[in-house]
C-alpha beads as a LAMMPS data file, in Angstrom:
LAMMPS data file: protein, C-alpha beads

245 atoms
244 bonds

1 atom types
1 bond types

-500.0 500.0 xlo xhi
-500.0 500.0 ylo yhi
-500.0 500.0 zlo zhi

Masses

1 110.0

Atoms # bond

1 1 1 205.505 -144.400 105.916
2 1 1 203.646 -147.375 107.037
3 1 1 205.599 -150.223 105.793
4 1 1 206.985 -151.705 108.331
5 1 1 209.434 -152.918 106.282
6 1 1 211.673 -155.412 109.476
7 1 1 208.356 -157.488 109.699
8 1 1 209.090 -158.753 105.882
9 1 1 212.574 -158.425 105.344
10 1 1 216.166 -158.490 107.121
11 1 1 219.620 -158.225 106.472
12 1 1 221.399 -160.716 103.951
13 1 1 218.619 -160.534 101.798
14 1 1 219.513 -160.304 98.057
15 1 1 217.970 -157.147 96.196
16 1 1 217.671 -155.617 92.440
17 1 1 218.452 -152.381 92.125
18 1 1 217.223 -150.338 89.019
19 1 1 217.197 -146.649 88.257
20 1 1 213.611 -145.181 87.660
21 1 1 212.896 -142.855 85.028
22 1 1 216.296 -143.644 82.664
23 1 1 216.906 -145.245 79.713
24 1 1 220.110 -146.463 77.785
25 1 1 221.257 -145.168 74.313
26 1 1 219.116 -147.679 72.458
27 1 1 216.285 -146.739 74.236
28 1 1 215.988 -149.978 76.585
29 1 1 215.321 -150.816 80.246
30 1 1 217.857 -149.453 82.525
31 1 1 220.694 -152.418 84.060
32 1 1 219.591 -154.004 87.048
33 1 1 222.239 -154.335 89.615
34 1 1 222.101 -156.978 92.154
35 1 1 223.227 -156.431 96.188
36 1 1 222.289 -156.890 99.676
37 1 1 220.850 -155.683 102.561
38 1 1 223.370 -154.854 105.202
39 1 1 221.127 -153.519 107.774
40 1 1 217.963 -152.369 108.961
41 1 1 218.087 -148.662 110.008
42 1 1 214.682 -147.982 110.831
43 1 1 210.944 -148.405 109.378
44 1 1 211.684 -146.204 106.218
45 1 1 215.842 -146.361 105.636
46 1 1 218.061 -148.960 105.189
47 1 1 221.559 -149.872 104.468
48 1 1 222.448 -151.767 101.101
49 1 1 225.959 -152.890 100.056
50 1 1 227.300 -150.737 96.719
51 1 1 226.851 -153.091 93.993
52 1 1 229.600 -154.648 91.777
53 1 1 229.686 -155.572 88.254
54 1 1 232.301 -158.232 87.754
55 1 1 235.086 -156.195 89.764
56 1 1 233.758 -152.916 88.942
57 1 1 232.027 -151.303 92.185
58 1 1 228.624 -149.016 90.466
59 1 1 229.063 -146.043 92.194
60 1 1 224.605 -145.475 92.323
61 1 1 224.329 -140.993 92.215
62 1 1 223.229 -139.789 95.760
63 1 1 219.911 -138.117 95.513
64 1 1 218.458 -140.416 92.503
65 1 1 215.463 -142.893 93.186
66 1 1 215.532 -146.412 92.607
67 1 1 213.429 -149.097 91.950
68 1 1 214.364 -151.805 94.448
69 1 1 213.112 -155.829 94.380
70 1 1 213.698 -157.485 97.689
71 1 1 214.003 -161.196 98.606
72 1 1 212.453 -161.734 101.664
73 1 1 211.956 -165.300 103.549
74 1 1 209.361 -166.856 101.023
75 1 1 208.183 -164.112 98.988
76 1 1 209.427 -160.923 96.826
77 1 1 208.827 -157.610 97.617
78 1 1 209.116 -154.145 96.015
79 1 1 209.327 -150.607 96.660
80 1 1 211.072 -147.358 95.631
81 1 1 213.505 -145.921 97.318
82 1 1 215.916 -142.781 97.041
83 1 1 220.094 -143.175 97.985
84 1 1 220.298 -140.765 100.567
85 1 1 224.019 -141.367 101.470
86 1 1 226.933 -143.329 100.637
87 1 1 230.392 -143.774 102.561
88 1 1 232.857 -146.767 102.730
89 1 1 233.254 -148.200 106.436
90 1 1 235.156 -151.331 107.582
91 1 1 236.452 -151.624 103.836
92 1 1 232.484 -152.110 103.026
93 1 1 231.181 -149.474 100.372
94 1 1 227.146 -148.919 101.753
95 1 1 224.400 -146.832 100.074
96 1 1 221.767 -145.718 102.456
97 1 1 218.374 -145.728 101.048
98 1 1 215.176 -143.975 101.991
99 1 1 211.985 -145.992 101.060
100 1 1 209.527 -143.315 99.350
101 1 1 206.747 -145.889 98.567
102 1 1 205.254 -148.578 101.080
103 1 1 206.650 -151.952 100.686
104 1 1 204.137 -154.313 98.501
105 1 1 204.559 -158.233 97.810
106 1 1 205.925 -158.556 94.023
107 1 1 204.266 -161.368 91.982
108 1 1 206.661 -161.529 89.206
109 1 1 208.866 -164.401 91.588
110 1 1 209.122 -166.794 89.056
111 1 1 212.062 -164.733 87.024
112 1 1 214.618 -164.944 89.761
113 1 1 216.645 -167.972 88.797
114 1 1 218.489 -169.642 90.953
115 1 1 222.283 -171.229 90.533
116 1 1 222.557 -175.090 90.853
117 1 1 223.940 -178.065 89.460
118 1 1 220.687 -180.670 89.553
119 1 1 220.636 -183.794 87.132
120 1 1 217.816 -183.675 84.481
121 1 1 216.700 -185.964 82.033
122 1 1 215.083 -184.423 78.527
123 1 1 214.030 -185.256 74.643
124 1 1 212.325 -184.083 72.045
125 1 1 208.895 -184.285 72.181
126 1 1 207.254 -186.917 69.752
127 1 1 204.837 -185.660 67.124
128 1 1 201.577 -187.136 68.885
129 1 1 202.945 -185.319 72.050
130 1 1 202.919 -182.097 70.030
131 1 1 199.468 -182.422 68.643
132 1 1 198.387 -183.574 72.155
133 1 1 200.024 -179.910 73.735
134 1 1 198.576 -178.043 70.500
135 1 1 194.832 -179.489 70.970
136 1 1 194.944 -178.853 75.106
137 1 1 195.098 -182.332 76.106
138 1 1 196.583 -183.114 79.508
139 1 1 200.123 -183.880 79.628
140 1 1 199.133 -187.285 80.656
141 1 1 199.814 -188.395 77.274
142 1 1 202.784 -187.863 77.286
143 1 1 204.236 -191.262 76.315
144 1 1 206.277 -193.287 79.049
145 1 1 209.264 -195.201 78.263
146 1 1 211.075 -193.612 75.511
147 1 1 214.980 -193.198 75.364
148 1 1 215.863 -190.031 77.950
149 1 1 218.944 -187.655 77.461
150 1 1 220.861 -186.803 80.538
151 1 1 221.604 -183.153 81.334
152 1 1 222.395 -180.881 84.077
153 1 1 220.610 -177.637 85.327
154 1 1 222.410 -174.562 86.037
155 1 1 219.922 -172.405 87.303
156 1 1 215.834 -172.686 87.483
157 1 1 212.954 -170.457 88.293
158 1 1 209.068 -170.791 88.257
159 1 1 209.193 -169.888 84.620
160 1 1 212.160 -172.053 82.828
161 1 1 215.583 -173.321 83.460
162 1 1 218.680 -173.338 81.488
163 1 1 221.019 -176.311 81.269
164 1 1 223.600 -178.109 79.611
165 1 1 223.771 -181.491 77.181
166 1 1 226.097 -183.425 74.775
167 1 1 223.348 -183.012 72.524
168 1 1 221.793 -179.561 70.599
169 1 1 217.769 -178.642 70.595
170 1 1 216.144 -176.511 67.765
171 1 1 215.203 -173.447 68.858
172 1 1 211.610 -172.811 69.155
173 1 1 211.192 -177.536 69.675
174 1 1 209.496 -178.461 72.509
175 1 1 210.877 -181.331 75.013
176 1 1 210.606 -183.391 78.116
177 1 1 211.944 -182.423 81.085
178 1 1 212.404 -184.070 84.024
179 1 1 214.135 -183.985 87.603
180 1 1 213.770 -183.975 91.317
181 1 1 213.592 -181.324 93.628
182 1 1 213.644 -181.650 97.695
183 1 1 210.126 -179.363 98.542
184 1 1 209.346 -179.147 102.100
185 1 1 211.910 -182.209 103.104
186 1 1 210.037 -184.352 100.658
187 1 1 211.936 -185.518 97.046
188 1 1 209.458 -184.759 94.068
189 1 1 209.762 -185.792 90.719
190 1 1 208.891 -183.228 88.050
191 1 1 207.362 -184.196 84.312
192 1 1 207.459 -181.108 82.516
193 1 1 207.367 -179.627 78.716
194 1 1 209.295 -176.923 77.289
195 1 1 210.169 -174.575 74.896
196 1 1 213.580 -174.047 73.707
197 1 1 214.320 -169.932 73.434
198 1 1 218.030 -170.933 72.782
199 1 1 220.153 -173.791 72.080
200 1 1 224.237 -172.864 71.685
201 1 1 227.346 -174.938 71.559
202 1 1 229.974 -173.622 74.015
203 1 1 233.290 -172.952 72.794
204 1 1 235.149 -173.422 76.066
205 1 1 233.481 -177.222 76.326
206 1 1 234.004 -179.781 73.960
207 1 1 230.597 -181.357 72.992
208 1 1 229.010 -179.252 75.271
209 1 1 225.448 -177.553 74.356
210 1 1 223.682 -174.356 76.613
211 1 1 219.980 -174.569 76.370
212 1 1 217.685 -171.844 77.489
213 1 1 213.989 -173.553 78.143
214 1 1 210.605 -172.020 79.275
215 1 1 207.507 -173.840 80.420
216 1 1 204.723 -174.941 78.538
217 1 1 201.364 -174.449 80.509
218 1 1 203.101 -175.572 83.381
219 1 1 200.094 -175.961 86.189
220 1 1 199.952 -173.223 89.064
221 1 1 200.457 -175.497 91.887
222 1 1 203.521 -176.840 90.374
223 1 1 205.229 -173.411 89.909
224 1 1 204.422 -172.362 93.365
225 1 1 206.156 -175.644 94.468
226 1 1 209.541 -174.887 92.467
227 1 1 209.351 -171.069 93.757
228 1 1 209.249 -172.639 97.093
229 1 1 212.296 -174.811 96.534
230 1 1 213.887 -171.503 95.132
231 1 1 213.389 -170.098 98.489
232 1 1 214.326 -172.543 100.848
233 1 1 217.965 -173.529 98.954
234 1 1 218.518 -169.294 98.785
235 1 1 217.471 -169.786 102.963
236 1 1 219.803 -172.449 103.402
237 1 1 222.736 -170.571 101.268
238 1 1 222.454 -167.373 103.365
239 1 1 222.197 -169.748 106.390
240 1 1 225.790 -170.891 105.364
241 1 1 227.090 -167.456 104.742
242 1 1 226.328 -166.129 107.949
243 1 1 227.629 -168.952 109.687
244 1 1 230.877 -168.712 107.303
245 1 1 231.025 -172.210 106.297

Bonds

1 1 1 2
2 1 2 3
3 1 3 4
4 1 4 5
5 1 5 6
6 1 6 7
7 1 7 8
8 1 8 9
9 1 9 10
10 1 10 11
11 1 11 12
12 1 12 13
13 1 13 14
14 1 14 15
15 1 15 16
16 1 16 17
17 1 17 18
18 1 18 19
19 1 19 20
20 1 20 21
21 1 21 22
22 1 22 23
23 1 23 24
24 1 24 25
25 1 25 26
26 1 26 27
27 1 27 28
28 1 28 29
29 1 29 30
30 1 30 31
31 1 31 32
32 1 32 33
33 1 33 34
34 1 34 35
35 1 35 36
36 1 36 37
37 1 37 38
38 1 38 39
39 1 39 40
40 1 40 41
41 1 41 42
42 1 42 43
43 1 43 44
44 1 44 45
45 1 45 46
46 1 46 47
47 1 47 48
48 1 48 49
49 1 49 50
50 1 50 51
51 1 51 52
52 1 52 53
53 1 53 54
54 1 54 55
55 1 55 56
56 1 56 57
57 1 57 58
58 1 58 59
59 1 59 60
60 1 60 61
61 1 61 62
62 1 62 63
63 1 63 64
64 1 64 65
65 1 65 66
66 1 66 67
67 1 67 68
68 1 68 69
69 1 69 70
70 1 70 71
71 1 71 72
72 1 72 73
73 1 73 74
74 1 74 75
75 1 75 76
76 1 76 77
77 1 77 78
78 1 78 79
79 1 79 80
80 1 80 81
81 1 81 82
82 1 82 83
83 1 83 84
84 1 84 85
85 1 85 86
86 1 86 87
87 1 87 88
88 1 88 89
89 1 89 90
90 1 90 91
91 1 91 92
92 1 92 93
93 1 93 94
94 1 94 95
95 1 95 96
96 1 96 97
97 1 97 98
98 1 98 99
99 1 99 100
100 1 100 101
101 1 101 102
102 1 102 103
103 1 103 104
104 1 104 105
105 1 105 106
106 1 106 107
107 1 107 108
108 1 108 109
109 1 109 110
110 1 110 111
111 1 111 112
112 1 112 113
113 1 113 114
114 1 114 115
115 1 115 116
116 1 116 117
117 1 117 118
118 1 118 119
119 1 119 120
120 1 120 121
121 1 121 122
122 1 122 123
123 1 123 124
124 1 124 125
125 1 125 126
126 1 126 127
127 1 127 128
128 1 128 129
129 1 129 130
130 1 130 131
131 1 131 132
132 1 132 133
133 1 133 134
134 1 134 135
135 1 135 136
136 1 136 137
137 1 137 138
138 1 138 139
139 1 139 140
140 1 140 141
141 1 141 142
142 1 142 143
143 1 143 144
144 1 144 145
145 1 145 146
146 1 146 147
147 1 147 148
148 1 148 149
149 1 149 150
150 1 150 151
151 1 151 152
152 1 152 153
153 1 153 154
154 1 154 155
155 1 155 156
156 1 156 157
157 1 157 158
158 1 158 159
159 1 159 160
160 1 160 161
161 1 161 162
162 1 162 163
163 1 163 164
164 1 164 165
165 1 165 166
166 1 166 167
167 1 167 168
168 1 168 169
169 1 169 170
170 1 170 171
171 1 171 172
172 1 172 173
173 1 173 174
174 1 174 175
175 1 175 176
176 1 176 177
177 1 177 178
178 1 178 179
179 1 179 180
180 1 180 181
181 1 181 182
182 1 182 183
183 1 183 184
184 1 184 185
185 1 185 186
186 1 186 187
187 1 187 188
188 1 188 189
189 1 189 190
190 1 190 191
191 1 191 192
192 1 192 193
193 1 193 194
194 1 194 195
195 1 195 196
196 1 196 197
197 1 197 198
198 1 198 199
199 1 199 200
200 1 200 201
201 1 201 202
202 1 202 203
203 1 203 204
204 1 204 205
205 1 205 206
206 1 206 207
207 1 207 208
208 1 208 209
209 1 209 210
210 1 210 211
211 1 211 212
212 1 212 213
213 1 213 214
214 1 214 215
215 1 215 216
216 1 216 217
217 1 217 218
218 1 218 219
219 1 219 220
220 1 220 221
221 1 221 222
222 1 222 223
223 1 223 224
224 1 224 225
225 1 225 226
226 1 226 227
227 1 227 228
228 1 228 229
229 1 229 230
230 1 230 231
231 1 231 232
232 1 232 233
233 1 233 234
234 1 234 235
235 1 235 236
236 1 236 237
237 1 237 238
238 1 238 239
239 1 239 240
240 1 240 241
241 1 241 242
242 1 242 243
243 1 243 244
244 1 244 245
């Protein structure tokens, strides 16, 4: 094993953990469980903290290989890996894992979303900005000025967002989105368009609508810049835990 794997990751990272080779009764993928590295044993084995659902610990069979998606600094990274151990210590419940792959970068980054609370603006899109999308024009013509809808994101990735309004969207209708993320200690303002998956009133919240959006031909560069704010806020947060503030 080559890997090397403390040169790209470290402990408090967040990782996806997956069975390989099982499906469920209905014949889908197998549940993803999300935990985190506790420690770094050595170049092929590692320590990873049982996972929970809810307040149900998953106890993972010993002996069983995994599919595991790590979060390292700035980038993802993948790998499979077999539970070679499990024990409770310090009133912590750790799986050790054995890598049986090398460690390669993962490109699908733009599917971890990330919690927040970040002010948005949004409408529908006008019929001339539909045609506009449909034909390939740039999103330059998008038209400036018109009455915006506030909102508020609850998480975002490099491929959508979901947030909350007063206000419902048709599935399927495309709107404006817009809001400001802090990339690199600089504020940036973000014109976007997209696609409503799923629009649903929430029963707990008065007037309160859910909205499930992905983007519309969103440029490359502009992706890579919201991964990067992904990364540094998740940087920041594990910053905080570690210090225990």
């Amino acid at each position: 094993m080559n890997s090397m794997i403390s040169n790209f990751i470290e402990p408090g990272n967040k990782i996806e953990i997956q069975m390989v080779d099982q499906q469920d009764q209905n014949g889908e993928a197998p549940q993803t469980y999300i935990s985190q590295i506790q420690d770094i044993l050595s170049e092929n084995q590692m320590e990873i903290m049982m996972p929970m659902e809810k307040t149900k610990l998953i106890l993972l069979p010993v002996d069983r290989e995994y599919n595991l998606v790590i979060y390292g600094e700035n980038s993802l990274y993948q790998c499979f890996a077999r539970v070679i151990d499990r024990y409770k210590s310090n009133n912590l419940y750790t799986l050790v894992v054995e890598l049986t792959s090398n460690l390669r970068k993962y490109q699908r980054r733009e599917y971890y979303r990330f919690s927040c609370a970040l002010e948005m603006n949004s409408r529908k899109l006008e019929e001339e900005e539909i045609r506009a999308i449909e034909e390939k024009d740039p999103y330059t013509n998008l038209i400036p000025g018109l009455p915006l809808k506030r909102s508020v994101i609850e998480d975002i990735s490099g491929g959508g967002l979901r947030f909350l309004s007063s206000h419902p969207y048709e599935p399927g209708s495309l709107i404006y989105i817009g809001y400001n993320l802090l990339v690199g200690g600089k504020k940036k303002e973000y014109e976007l368009v997209g696609k409503v998956l799923s629009s649903q009133k929430l029963e707990k919240r008065e007037n309160t609508y859910e909205h499930r959006v992905q983007y519309v031909d969103i440029d490359a560069d502009v992706r890579e810049e919201i991964i990067k704010y992904i990364f540094e806020e998740e940087r920041k947060h594990r910053k905080r835990e570690r210090l225990g503030s």
